[in-house]
Each structure stands twice: as C-alpha cells, then as structure tokens.
N, C-alpha and C positions, 0 to 999 in steps of 0.2 A: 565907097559904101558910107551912106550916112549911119551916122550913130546919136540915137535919140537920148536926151537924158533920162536916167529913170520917174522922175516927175512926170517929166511930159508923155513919156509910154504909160504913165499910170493915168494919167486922164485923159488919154486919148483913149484906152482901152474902157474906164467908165464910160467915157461919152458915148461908146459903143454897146457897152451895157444897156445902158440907159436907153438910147432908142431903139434894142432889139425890142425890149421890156415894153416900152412904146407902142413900138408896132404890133407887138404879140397880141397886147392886149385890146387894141384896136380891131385887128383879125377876130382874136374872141368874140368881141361885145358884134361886129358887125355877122359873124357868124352864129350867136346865139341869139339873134334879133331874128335874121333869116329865117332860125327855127319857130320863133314865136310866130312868124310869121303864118307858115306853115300850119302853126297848130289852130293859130286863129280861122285862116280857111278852112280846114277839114273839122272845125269842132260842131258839133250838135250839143242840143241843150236837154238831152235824156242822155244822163252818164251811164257806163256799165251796171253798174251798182242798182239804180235804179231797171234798167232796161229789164236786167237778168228777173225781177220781180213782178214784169206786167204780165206776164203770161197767167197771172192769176186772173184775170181781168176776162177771161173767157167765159168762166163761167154767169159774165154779168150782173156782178153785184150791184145793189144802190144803196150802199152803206164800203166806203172806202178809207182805211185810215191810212196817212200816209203821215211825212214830216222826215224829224230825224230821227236819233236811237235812241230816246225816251219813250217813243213808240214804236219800233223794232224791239226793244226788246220789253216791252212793260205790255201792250195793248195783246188780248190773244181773240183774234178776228171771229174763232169759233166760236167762244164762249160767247161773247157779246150777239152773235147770230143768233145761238141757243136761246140766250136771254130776250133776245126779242121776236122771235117766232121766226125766225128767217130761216130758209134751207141751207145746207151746207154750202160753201160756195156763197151765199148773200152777202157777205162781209167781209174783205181781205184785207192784209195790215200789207203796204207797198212802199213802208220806209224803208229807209238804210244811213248808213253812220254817217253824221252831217247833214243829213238832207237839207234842200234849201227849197223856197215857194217857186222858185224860177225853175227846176225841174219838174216839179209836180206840173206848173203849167203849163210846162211843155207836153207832158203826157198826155194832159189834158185835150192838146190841142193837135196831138196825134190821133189817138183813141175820141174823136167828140162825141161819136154817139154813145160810147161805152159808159163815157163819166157825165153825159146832159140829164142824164135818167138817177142819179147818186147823189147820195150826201156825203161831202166830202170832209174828213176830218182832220185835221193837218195840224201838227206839233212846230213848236218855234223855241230858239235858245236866244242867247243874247250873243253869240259869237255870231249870229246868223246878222246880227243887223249894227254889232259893234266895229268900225272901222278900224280900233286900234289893235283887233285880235287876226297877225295877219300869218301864224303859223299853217306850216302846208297841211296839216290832217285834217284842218277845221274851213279853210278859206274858201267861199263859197265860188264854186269853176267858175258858173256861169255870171259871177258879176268879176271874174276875173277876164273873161273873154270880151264882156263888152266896155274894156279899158282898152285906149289905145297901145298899139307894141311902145311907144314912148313912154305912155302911162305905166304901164305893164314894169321896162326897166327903171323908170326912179322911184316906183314905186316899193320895189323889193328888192333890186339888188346896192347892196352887195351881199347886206347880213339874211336876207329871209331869198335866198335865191333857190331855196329848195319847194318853196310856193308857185315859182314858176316851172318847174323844173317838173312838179305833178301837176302841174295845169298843161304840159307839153304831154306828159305820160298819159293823161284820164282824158286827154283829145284824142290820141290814137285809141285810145281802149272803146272811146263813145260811140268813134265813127266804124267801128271795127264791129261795135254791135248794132249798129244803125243796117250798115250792108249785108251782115250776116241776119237781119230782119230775127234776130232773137228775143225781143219784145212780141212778136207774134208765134214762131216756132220754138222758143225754148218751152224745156220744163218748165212745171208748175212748181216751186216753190213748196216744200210741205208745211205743217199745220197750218195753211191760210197767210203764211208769212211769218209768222213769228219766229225771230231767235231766243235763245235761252242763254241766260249766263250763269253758269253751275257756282260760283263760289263766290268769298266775300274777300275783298284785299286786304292786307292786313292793316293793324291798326295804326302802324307808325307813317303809312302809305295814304293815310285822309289827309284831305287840307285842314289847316288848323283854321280857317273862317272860310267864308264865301264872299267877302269883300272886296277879298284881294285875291280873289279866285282866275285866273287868265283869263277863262269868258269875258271878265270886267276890264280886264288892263287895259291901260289908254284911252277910257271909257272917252268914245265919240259917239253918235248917234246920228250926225251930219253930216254922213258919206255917203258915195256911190253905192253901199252893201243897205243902209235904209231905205237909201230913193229906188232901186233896182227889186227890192225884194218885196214892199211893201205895196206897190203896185204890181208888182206880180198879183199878189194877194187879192188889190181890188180886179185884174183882169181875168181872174179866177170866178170872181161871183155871178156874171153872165152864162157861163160855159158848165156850170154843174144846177143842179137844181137847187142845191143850199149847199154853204161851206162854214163852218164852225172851226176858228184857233183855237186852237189849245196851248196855254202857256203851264208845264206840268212841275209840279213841286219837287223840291231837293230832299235829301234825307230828312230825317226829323232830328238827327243830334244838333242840326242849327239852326240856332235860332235869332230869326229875324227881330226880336227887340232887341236883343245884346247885339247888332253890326248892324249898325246905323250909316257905313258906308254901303253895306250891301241892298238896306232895304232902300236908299236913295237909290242906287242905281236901278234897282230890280223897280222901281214904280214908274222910273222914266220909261224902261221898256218896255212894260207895262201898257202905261198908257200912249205910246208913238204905238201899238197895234189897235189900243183901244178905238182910236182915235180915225186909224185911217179903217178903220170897221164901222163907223159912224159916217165918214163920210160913202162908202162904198156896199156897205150892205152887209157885213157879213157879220156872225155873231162870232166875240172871244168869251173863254172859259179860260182867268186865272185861276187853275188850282194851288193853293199856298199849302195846302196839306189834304194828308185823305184819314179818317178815323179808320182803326185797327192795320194802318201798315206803318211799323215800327222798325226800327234802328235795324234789327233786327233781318229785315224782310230786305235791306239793300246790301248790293255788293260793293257801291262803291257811293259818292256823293252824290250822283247825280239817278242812277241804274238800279233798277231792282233784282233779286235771285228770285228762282223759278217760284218759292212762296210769295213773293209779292206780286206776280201774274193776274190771279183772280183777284183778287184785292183790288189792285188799283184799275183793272179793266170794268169790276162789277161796278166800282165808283161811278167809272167817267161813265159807263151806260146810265147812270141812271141819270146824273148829271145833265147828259143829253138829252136825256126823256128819249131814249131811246127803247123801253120797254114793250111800245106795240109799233108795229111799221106804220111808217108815214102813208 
C-alpha cells in the first residue's frame, strides 16, 4: 500500500478541484450557448408584450401610437380620436414597457396593409439607443438577437447574464404568440390600449438628477442598439403613410439648466434621431416640457398618474396638428 504525504494528497486533490471546476464550467457555457442558440432560431421580432396589443388594429385605425411606456401609459388613444373626429377605434395606443422601433417595424411588416393606410406615432428613450444601458428589463430583444451567440456571451456575461437569460425567456414567449396567431385572435385590449398607473412613488424613491440617471450610464451612442434601431426607424417611413418620433419629457422637478451632464447627453440623443429623420423622412417631436402638467400629475420621473393622461395626450394632439383627419 502506497502512502501519499499529506502535501501531495492535498494537491493532488486541488488539482482535482480545480479541473472538475474546469470542466463544469466549460459544460455550462457550452450548454448555455446551445440555449442561445436555440432562442436565436425560434425568436421573432414581435415580442409577447407587443403581440398581445395588435389585436387592436382590427378595427383599422390610421392614427397609431406606439413606442415605449411613456406612451403606454401617458397617450389615451380615445381622447385623441375624440379630439380629432375619428370614430372609436381610429386611434389605438400599441406600446408596451421598453418598446423598441425594431418591433414596431416588425408589426409593421406583418400587418402592411393595416399600418400603409396610418400615421404612425412612435415614442423613443435613451436606453433605446444607449449601448452602455445593458440591464435585462430595458435591453432592447431584438438588437439582442441580431448579435452573434459570441457576441451575445462577451457581451453580458458574467455580470449582466440575467439580459440573456430574458432574451431566452421573451424568444419562447414571442414565438409561442407568433404560433398561437394571437396578434390576430386575441382580445382586444380595453381603452384603446392604454394603461394607467394609480399612484406616485414616494419621495425618497426619485432620482436626485437625471444625469446620472441609468438610461445615461456609460453614455455610448456608437453601438449596435443606434445602428439597429435608427434604421428600423428610416425602414418604417416607406411602409406607413407618415411616422412622427416622439422624444417625451421628464417630470418638471428637473431641471435641465442646473444638470448640464444631462442636457449634454439628452441633445446628443436628441439629435442622432433628429438627424437620421433628415436623412429618411420622418418627422421628430422633442417635447422638453408640456404647460399645465406639474410635479404634481407624475408618478414617478419619467410616468405620469391618471391626471396627467389628458394633459399630456391633449398636448401631443395638438402638437401633431392632429385636430382634423388627414
């Protein structure tokens, strides 16, 4: 019987350690690629979120407001129909939380004839086209999908792996509503689409600026989420009869001469939609504020409560000159 010293039992047993730990982790990454893999084939670029909303679209509006949850929950599609003579139904709001131009144009390009006949109105943030904003509730799917699975892991893992991990989740949810054709057969959606958000967060709950607000952090504008979404944008303008950005204002407690990091960054965004709207046709609306919607009227920095509804929809109507049909 050999008898090993205790040294040498102790690093032979590390070394054993060590290339289970090895191999485990190898087996992961080549097993969580697989899945990526996976999600990249079966994904479509109308996510649940959005899908569950078209069914509004039956009734054939040509007045559509779409985007993220600055118009989900701020735009109220009735009112603005009211306001311009439309029948019920002529108007629907078909955002949902984050939305990005790369779904919208996918709808678009589902639905042609629905939206060739429509004004399309479409909302934009800065996490929508900032590269360095890469947390999972905001990262836009579909400029996650068309990143290589290489791209995909250097890109997030190890610390933001939870971005991939609902980029796997909202592929099966997308194509799961793609097959169940629930963009065509689901409910309609009530008031026109709009959500409501009943209360205001509390006060120790605001950001104390907007400069250093995480839409901003690692402020890039040179990434795959600019180049991917901003041409969404111009491949949008052919496929609807008119499309109008909307870049919508923050609460009113801040303010843009005292953070001079934020209005830098806020004018580059600004102008990277202004710009690719120049070159492609389509008209932007930055609103930096709207008269009579106060501190007051929002629930949170970015959101308004069900009083700031009419408010900031009778605004952007008029804003649009949307008062009599095109």
């Amino acid at each position: 019987m050999v008898v090993f010293p205790r040294s040498d039992l102790q690093g032979r047993t590390a070394r054993w350690i060590a290339i289970s730990l090895v191999l485990t982790g190898a087996v992961w990454i080549a097993a969580f690629a697989g899945l990526l893999t996976v999600a990249d084939h079966i994904h479509v670029d109308v996510p649940y979120a959005l899908a569950v909303k078209l069914p509004l679209l039956q009734s054939r509006p040509d007045l559509i407001f779409a985007g993220e949850s600055r118009t989900e929950y701020q735009v109220d599609a009735e009112l603005a129909a009211k306001l311009t003579g439309r029948p019920v139904g002529g108007a629907v709001n078909i955002a949902y939380d984050a939305g990005e131009p790369l779904a919208v144009l996918a709808a678009t390009r589902q639905e042609p004839e629905l939206f060739r006949a429509a004004h399309v109105v479409i909302s934009v943030a800065p996490f929508i086209f900032n590269e360095g904003v890469r947390a999972a509730y905001v990262y836009p799917q579909n400029v996650a999908a068309r990143l290589s699975v290489f791209e995909q892991m250097t890109s997030f893992l190890p610390l933001r792996i939870g971005t991939l991990i609902r980029f796997i989740r909202e592929a099966f949810n997308a194509r799961l509503a793609f097959e169940q054709r629930i963009a065509e057969r689901g409910p309609r959606p009530p008031a026109s689409g709009l959500s409501i958000i009943q209360s205001s967060q509390r006060d120790d709950r605001w950001p104390k600026d907007i400069g250093t607000h995480p839409h901003y952090s690692n402020w890039n504008l040179s990434g795959p989420k600019a180049r991917f979404e901003t041409a969404a944008l111009c491949d949008m303008v052919p496929l609807v009869r008119k499309l109008t950005v909307v870049i919508p204002p923050w609460a009113p407690r801040y303010d843009r001469d005292d953070d001079p990091l934020w209005r830098k960054k806020d004018d580059q965004y600004a102008a990277l939609v202004i710009d690719a709207g120049r070159r492609c046709g389509f008209d932007v609306l930055n609103i930096q504020a709207v008269p009579g919607l106060g501190q007051s009227n929002y629930a949170d920095e970015m959101h308004v409560v069900a009083s700031g509804i009419p408010i900031y929809t009778r605004y952007l109507v008029a804003q649009l000159r949307l008062y009599t049909i095109e």
